[in-house]
Structures are given as structure tokens and as C-alpha cells.
C-alpha positions in Angstrom: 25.2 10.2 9.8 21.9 9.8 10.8 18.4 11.4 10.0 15.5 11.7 13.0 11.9 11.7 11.5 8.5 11.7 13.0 7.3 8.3 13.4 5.6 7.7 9.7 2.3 6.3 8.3 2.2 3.2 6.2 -0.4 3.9 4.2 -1.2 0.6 2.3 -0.2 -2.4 4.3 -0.9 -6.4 3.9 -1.0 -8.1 7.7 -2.7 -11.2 6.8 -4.2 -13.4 9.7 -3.5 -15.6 12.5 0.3 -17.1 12.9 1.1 -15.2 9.6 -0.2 -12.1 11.3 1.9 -12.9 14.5 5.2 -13.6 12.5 5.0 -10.0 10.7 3.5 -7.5 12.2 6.6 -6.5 14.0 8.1 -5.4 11.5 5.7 -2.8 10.3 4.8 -1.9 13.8 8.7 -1.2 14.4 8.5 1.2 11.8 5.6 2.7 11.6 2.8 4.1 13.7 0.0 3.4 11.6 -0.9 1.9 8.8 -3.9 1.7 6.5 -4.3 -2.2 6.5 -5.8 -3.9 3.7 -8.8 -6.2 3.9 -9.0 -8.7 1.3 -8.4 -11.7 3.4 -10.5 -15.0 3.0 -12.9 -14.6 3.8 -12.7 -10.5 3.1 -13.0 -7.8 5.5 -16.6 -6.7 4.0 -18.6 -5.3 7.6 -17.6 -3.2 10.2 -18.2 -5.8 12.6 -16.0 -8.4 11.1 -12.9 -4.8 10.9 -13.7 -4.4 14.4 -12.9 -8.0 15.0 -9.5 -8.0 12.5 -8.3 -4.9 14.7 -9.0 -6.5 18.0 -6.6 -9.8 16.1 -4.0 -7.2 15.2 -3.5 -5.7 18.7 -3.4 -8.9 20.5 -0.2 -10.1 18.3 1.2 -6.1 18.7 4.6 -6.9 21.0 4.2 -5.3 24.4 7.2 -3.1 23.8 5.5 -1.4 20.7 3.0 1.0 19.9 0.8 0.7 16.4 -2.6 2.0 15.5 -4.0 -0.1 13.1 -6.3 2.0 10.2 -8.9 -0.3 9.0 -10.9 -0.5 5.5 -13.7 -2.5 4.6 -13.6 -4.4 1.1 -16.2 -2.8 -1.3 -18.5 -5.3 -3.1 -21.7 -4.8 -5.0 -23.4 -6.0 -2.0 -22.3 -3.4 -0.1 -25.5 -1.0 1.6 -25.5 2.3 2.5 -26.0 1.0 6.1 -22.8 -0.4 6.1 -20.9 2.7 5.1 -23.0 4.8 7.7 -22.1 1.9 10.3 -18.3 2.3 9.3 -18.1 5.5 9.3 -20.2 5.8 13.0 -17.1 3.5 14.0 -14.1 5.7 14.1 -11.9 3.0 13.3 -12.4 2.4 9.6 -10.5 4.6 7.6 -11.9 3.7 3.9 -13.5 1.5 1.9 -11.1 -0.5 -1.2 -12.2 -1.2 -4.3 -10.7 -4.0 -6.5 -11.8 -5.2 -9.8 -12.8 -8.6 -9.3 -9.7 -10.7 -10.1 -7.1 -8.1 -10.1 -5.7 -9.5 -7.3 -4.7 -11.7 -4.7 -8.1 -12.6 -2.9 -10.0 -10.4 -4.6 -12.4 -12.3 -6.5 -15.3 -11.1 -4.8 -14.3 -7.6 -6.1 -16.6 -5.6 -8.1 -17.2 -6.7 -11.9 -19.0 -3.6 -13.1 -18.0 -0.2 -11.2 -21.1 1.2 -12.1 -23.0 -1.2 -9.8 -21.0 0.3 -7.2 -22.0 4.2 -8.2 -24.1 4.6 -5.5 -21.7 3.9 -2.5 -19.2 6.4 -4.0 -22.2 9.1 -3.2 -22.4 7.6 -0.1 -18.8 7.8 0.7 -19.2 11.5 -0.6 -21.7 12.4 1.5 -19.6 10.8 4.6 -16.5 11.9 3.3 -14.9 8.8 3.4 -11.9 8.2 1.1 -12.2 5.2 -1.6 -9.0 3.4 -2.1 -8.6 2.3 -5.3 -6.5 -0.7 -7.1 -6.1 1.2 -10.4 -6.5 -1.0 -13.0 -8.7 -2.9 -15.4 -8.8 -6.7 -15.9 -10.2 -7.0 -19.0 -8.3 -10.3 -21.0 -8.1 -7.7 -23.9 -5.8 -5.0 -22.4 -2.2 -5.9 -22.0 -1.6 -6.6 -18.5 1.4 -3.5 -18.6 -1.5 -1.4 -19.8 -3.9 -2.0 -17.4 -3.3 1.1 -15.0 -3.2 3.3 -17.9 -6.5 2.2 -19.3 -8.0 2.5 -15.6 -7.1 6.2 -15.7 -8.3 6.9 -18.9 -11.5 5.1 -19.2 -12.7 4.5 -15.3 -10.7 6.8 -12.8 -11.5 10.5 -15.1 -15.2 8.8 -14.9 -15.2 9.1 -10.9 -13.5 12.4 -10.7 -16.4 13.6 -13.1 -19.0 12.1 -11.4 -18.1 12.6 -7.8 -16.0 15.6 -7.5 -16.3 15.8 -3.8 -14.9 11.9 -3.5 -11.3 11.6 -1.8 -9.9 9.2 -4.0 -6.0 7.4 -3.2 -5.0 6.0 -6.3 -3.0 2.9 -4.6 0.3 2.1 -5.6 1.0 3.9 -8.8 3.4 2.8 -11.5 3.6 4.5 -14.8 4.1 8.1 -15.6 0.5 8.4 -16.7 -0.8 7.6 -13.0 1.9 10.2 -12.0 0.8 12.7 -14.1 -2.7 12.0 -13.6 -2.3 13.0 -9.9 -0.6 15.9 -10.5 -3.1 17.2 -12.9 -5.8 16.2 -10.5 -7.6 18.0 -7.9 -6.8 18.0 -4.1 -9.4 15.4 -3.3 -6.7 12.8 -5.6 -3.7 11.4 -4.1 -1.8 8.5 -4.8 1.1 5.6 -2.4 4.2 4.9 -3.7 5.7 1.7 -2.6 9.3 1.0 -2.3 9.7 -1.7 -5.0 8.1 0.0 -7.1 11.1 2.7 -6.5 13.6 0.4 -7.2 12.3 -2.4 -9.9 11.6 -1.5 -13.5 10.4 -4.8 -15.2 13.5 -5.6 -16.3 13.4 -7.1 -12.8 11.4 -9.7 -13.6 13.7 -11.5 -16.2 17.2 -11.1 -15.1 18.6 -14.7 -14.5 15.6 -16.0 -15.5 11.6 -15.4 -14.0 12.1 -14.3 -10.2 9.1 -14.5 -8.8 9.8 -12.5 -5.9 9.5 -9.4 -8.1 5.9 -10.7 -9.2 3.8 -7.7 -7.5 0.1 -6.5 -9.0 0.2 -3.9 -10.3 3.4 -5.2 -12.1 7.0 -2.8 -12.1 7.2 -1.2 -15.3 9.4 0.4 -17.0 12.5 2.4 -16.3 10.7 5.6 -17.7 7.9 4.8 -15.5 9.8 4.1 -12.1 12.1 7.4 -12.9 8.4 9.4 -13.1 7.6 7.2 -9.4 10.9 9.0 -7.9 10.7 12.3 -9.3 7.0 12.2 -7.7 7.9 10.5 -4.3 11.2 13.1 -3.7 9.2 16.6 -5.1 6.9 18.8 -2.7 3.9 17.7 -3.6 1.7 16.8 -1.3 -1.0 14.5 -2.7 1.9 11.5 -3.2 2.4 9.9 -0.3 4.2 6.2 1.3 2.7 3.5 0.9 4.5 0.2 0.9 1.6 -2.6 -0.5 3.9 -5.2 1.8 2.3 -7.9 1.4 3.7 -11.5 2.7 3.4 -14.3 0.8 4.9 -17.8 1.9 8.3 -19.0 -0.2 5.9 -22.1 -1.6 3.4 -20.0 -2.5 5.6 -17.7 -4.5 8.3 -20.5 -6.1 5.7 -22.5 -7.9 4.7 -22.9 -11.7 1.7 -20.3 -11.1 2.9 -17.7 -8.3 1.2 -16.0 -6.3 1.7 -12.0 -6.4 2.9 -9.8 -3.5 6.5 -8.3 -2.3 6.8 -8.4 1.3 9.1 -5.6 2.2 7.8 -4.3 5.5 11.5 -5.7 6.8 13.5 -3.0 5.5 11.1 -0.4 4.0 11.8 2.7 5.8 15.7 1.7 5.5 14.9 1.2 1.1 13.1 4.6 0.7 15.8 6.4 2.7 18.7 5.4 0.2 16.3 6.0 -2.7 15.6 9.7 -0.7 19.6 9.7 -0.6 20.4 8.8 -4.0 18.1 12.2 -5.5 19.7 14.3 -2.4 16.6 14.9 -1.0 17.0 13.1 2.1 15.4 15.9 4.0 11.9 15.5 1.8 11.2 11.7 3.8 9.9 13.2 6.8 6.7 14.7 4.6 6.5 11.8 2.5 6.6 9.3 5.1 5.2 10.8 8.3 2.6 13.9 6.8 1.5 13.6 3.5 -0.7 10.7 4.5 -1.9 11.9 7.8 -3.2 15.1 6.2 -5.0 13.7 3.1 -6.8 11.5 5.5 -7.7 14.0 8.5 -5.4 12.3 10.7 -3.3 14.4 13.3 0.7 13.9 13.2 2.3 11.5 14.9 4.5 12.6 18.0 7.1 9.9 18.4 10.4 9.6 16.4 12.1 7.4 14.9 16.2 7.4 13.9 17.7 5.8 11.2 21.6 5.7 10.9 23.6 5.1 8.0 24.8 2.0 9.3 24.8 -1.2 6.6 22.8 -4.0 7.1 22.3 -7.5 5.5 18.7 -8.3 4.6 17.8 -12.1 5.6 17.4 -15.0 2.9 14.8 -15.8 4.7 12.3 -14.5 7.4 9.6 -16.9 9.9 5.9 -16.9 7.9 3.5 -19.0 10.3 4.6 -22.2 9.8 6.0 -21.5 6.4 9.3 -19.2 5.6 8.8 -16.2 3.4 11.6 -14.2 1.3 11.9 -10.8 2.3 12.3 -7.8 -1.0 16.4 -7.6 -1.3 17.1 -10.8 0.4 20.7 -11.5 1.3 21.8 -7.7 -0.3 23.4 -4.9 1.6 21.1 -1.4 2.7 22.9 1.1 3.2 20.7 2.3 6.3 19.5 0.8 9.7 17.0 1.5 11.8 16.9 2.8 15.5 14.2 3.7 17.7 13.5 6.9 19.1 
């Protein structure tokens, strides 16, 4: 058995920098031919100039025998101008701008404290019609921390919608039924990434055997209601839910310490994981639009010509996988999927 699909979009990726940059990229690159790359490094992608730079970083490591378009975002703070937005948008390169809430995340304590300081480069983005990428959740010490994306739709994200009704918004990697249902409710300019993990993990995940800090991710799994509502989305016809898989590599040290660092790095195997979860709801034949067209038309972006084949052919996942001069663990390590990957 085997299932030929246009080449598809990551559309939420972590690539990091220099020899961790180098050890990964392959992976996504293999499987993808583009991908929306994140830009809260440290320091954080915040001009076009310094996106310009990261993009010329990423294609130098690209392996000669692969072919990757790298979609690059800038990292919205509350110094962000309006010149800035004008510059990225004059670039053709830059994609969209992320927001974060200012320690809602790995490196992203330069994020924004008080959206409403940022109001005025949402109209900006409006009037370029550049989408804003959103991390979907508040961080106030008052909310529980399995509440947080549920509180960030009622309170902030029906805020923006009001306000800007014209701003293309991609709620990034969803995890409760609310967030579902949000999008669905929501008009076309609202979309939303699914990652893989987030398919296959309820929280329940986080405890078995005791803490496994390779299932640490932000925003955290949740429950099993939540991830059923995650598949039911990612497998229907709609089009505003899209892949994204939030890989994002974090050494094994960095990870397997008293305070963790969050991130799942599944770039590996993701295509492989989100075929058997396509396979297990029997729609198999619905991964070619959630992987490869979705994405590319909420964002503008013509479809990719090149194919890629996967066969259902078992593979082990490694233990272990090269990260700079560190190892990282990959999602799934040392377990069986039930699909491999060949190129087209």
C-alpha cells in the first residue's frame, strides 16, 4: 500500500540556529516543501533584515540533494513600527508576524505583556494583509495553566476578530475543543495548525511511568475529549485547519533536567504520524488537503508541484537523533510507525 501526495507545507516549524540548525533541517526539508519557520531565537527574529539573514543560514545548511523554501516571520514586540511591517512586507519573503505573550514560551520573554500596546500593528497588518500568527494563550499566574488557551479565546482572540475583522489570523497549534470550535464558528480570515503530538497525546501522557518530559510541549496536550475534537477537525473538510507540526528541537540535557525546557521535536517522522492517525479515522484520502493545500491557500501561496510517497512500510523511530554537539530524543523514540517515507 502506498499513498502519493503533493509535496506538503509545514506550517509552524522550529529550525533553531547554527550546528543545531545543520543537524535538523533535513528532516523537515525531506518532507516538506516549505515551512513557516518560527523566529523566537536568541536573540529573536524581530527585523526583516536580521529574517533575511536567518533565511540566507537556513539555505546554506539545505543538503544539495533537497529542495525547501523556507517562509519566514518576524517576532512581534511592542517595539515593533509600522516601518518594519511595510519593510517586511516589501520583502516577499516574510510570511507573517508571531505574537507571543511574553513568557509563554520557550524564548519568548521579549513577547508582548499587554496586547493592546500591540493594536496598532494589527491595523497595520490589516492594511498589508499580512497574517498574524498567534500563540493562543494567556499567562496570567491566576489561570490554570490547562485553561490558558480557553481563556485566550474567550477574553483576547473574540477581542481581535471584533476589532480587526479584515486581520488573517492562524490560531497556532490548537488543543482543546473550545479552540476547535472557535475556528469553526469563525470567519474565513480564522484558521488554525494542528500538530502531530497533539493528535496522539492527551495529558495522560505526561504521567504514565512517572513525569516524561519529552511530552512537555506549550501549549500542553489535554485531554482525551480535547485531542478526539483535534482529529475530528484535522480528518473533516474544512478548510481553515491545516498541518502544522510546532517541531521544535530541544537537546536531551535540556529536556531531562529538574526544570525542562518545553518542545517535542517530531519533524523525524511527522508526515509518517499524521498518516496512521489519517489511517486510523479512514480518511487517508483527506492528508493531501490537510497537508499540501489547506495552508498554501489560507496564506496566498500557490501549490506545490512535486510529490512525495509514503509506503506502508514499518519503521523504528531512533532513541536518539545528532543535536549540534548535543543528542536530542526524537517524539515516539524507539516505537514502531506503521508508515515510511519515499521520495517522489
Amino acid at each position: 500500500m502506498k499513498l502519493t501526495i503533493r509535496k506538503p507545507d509545514d506550517m509552524h516549524v522550529h529550525l533553531r540556529d547554527g550546528l543545531q540548525l545543520a543537524s535538523v533541517l533535513q528532516y523537515t526539508a525531506s518532507r516538506f516543501a516549505r515551512a513557516v519557520v518560527m523566529p523566537n531565537l536568541d536573540p529573536p527574529i524581530t527585523t526583516t533584515k536580521m529574517a533575511l539573514q536567518y533565511r540566507a543560514r537556513i539555505l546554506q545548511e539545505l543538503p544539495s540533494d533537497l529542495q525547501f523554501n523556507p517562509l519566514m516571520t518576524l517576532y512581534l514586540t511592542e517595539e515593533t513600527t509600522y516601518e518594519e511591517i511595510s519593510r517586511a512586507k516589501d520583502s516577499g519573503i516574510i510570511i507573517g508576524v508571531k505574537y507571543y505573550p511574553a513568557g509563554a514560551t520557550t524564548n519568548s520573554n521579549l513577547g508582548v505583556t499587554n496586547i493592546e500596546k500591540v493594536y496598532h500593528i494589527f491595523a497595520e497588518l490589516e492594511k498589508h494583509s499580512m497574517p498574524l500568527l498567534v500563540h493562543g494563550e494567556v499567562v496570567d499566574q491566576h489561570v490554570d495553566v490547562f485553561d490558558r488557551e480557553r481563556i485566550f479565546i474567550d477574553e483576547v482572540l473574540q477581542k481581535i476578530m471584533y476589532r480587526f475583522p479584515a486581520l488573517k489570523l492562524v490560531l497556532e497549534h490548537i488543543t482543546t475543543q473550545e479552540a476547535v470550535q472557535a475556528v469553526w464558528d469563525g470567519p474565513p480570515t480564522l484558521a488554525a495548525t494542528i500538530t502531530v503530538h497533539h493528535l496522539l497525546l492527551n495529558r495522560n501522557a505526561l504521567f504514565q511511568g512517572g513525569i516524561q518530559p519529552h511530552h512537555y510541549c506549550l501549549p500542553l496536550v489535554k485531554t482525551e475529549d480535547d485531542r478526539l475534537a483535534l482529529v475530528e477537525a484535522a480528518v473533516s473538510d474544512n478548510p481553515k485547519f491545516f498541518l502544522g507540526t510546532d517541531s521544535a528541537p530541544h537537546a536531551r540535557k535540556t529536556k531531562e533536567r529538574a526544570c525542562g525546557c518545553a518542545g517535542i521535536f517530531t519533524a523525524y517522522a511527522a508526515l509518517e504520524l499524521y498518516a496512521e492517525v489519517f489511517e486510523k479515522e479512514e480518511r487517508l484520502y483527506r492528508l493531501n488537503d490537510f497537508a499540501s493545500v489547506r495552508g498554501a491557500e489560507f496564506y496566498g501561496l500557490p501549490k506545490t508541484d512535486e510529490t512525495i510517497t509514503l509506503y506502508k512500510t514499518p519503521q523504528t523511530i531512533p532513541n536518539q537523533l545528532l543535536f549540534g554537539s548535543d543528542d536530542l530524543v526524537p517524539f515516539h523514540a524507539g516505537r514502531t510507525c506503521s508508515w515510511s517515507l519515499v521520495s517522489g
